[in-house]
N, C-alpha and C positions, 0 to 999 in steps of 0.2 A: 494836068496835061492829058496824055494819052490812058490813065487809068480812068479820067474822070469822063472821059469819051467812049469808051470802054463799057463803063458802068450805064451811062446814056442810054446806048445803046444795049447792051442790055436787057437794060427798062423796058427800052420801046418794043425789041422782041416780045420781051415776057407780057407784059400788054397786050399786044397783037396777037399772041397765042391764045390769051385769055376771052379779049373780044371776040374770036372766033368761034369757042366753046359756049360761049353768051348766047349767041348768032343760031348755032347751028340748031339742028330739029332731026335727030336721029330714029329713022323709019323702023330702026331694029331696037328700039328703045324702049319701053312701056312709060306712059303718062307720067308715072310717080319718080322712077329711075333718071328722066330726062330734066324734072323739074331738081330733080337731089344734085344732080351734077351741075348744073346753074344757080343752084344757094350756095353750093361748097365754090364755086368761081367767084360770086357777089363777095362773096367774103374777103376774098382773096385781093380782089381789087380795093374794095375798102380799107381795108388795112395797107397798102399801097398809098391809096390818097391821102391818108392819115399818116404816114410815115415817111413817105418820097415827095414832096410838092413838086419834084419835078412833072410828076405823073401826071399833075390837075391840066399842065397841056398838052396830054392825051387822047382826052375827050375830046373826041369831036363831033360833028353834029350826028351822024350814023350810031356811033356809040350813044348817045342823047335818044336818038327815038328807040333804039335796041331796048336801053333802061326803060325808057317811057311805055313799053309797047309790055313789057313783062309785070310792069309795078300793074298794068291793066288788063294783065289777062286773064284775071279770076272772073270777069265778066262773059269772057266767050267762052271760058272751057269748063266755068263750073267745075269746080274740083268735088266738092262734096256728094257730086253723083260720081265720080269717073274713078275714085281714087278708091283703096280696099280697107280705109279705117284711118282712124283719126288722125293716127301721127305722121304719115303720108299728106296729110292734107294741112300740118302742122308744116310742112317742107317746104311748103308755096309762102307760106306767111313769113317762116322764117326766112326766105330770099327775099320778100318785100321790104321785110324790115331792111335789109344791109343794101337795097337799092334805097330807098328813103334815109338812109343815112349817108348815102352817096350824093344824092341832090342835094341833102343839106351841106355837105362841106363843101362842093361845087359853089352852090349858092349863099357860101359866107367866107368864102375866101377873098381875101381884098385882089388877090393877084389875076383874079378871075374875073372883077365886079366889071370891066368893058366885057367881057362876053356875055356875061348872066344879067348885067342890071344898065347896060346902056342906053337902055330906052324901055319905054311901054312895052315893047311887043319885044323885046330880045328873049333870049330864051331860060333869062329867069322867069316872063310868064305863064313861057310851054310847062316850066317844073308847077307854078304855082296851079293852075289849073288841073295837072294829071293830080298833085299833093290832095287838090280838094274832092277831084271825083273819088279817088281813092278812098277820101275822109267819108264821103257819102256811105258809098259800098259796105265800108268798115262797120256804118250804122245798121243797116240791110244784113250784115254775116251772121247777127244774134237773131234775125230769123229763121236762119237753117236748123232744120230738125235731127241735129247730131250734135253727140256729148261737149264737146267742146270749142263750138261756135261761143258761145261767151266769152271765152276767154283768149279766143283768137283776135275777135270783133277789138278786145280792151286792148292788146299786143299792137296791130296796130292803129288804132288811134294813138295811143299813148305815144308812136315814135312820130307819127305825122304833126300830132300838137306841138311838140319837143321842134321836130325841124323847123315848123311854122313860126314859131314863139325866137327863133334863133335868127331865121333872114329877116324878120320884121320888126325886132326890138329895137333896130334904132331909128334914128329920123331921115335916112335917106330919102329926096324927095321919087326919086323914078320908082323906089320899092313901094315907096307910099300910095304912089299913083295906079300900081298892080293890086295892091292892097285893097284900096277903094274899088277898082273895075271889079276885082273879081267875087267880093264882096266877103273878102278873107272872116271879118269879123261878125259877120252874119251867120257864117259856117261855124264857126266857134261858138254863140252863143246858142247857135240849134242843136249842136251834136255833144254839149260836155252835160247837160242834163242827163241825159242818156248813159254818157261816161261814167259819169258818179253812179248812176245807179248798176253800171255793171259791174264797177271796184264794186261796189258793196255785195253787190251776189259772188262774185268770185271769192270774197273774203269770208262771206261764211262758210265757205264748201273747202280753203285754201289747206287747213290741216284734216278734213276728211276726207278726201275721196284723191283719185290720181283725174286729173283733165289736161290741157294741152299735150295731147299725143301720148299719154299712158306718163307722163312723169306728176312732178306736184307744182302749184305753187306757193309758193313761200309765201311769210309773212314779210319778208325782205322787199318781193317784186309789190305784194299790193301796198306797200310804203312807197314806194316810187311810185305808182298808179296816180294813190291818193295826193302826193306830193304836185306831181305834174296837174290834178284838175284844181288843187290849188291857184298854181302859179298861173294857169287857163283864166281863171276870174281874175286874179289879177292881171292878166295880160287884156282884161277885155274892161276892166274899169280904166286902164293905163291909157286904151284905145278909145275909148268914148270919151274922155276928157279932152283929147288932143283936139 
């Protein structure tokens, strides 16, 4: 009754506060401080979608380009010129990842599937489209001439592959028909060679040196890496037989 209204409402405060912190562009800010306060929000809401379903009718389209427009900004702002070392520029990735894991559960949620997958052009294929230019990019990040673009590059692909592998695993015919326009499996097959070969460079250097932002990586994370460009080939033998 009136607690459950209560709690609702709530919700939709604390959402709305949050969207806003998303949104804004604080002039008194510096680059690095502004991006830290929108990965610790990404999170926030993440954990909300995952834990409140009432929240997945939250998003609304404004909220959709807000995400869309941040998971793309490493292209206008160039972080790895504007930011003051690695792990600062480690803070933009890590808000990518929790927005890429925010489209994924939007975009596999059955409660959602009339907004996200009700046709060709709904706005599961605005998510699929930002998902693959991002995957592009992601290829393009092991070009940067700082320590630890490798291991940025492999962070996220590895969760774009994972969300990818998740809205298209089954046989829905309208996800199918995004799949094909956008040419989901042709992205997969150009960019997980590359994948593999960056798990394996980040694994010989994983117990010698410190990279993603002065910490380490495990032998833990490049077992998920490697795991995930497993399941990558077979999600792409899975697709080619169909």
């Amino acid at each position: 009754g009136n607690s459950n209204a209560t709690i609702k409402n709530g919700l939709q405060w604390c959402w709305w506060e949050l969207g806003s912190i998303l949104n804004s562009s604080s002039p008194n800010s510096s680059y690095s401080d502004n991006y830290e306060s929108k990965s610790h929000v990404a999170s926030v809401m993440l954990s909300l979608l995952r834990s409140q379903p009432e929240s997945l009718t939250l998003v609304d389209s404004p909220t959709l380009d807000c995400l869309l427009a941040l998971l793309l900004s490493q292209q206008q702002q160039q972080p790895s010129k504007k930011m003051e070392n690695n792990s600062k520029e480690s803070t933009v990735v890590q808000m990518h990842c929790h927005i890429i894991a925010m489209l994924g559960v939007l975009c596999c949620s059955e409660e959602q599937r009339p907004t996200y997958h009700s046709s060709a052009t709904s706005m599961g294929a605005r998510v699929c489209r930002a998902l693959l230019e991002r995957l592009r990019s992601a290829s393009d990040d092991n070009n940067h001439n700082h320590a630890n673009a490798v291991t940025n590059s492999t962070i996220v692909t590895h969760e774009i592959l994972n969300v990818l592998m998740d809205i298209y695993g089954d046989d829905d015919e309208i996800k199918e028909e995004v799949f094909r326009k956008e040419d989901v499996l042709g992205h997969f097959q150009r960019c997980l060679p590359g994948f593999k070969r960056r798990v394996k460079k980040v694994a010989a250097t994983a117990a010698s040196g410190p990279v993603g932002g002065g910490g380490f990586v495990s032998r833990e994370e490049v077992d998920v890496w490697s795991e995930a460009a497993l399941n990558a080939s077979r999600f792409i033998k899975y697709k080619k037989g169909r």
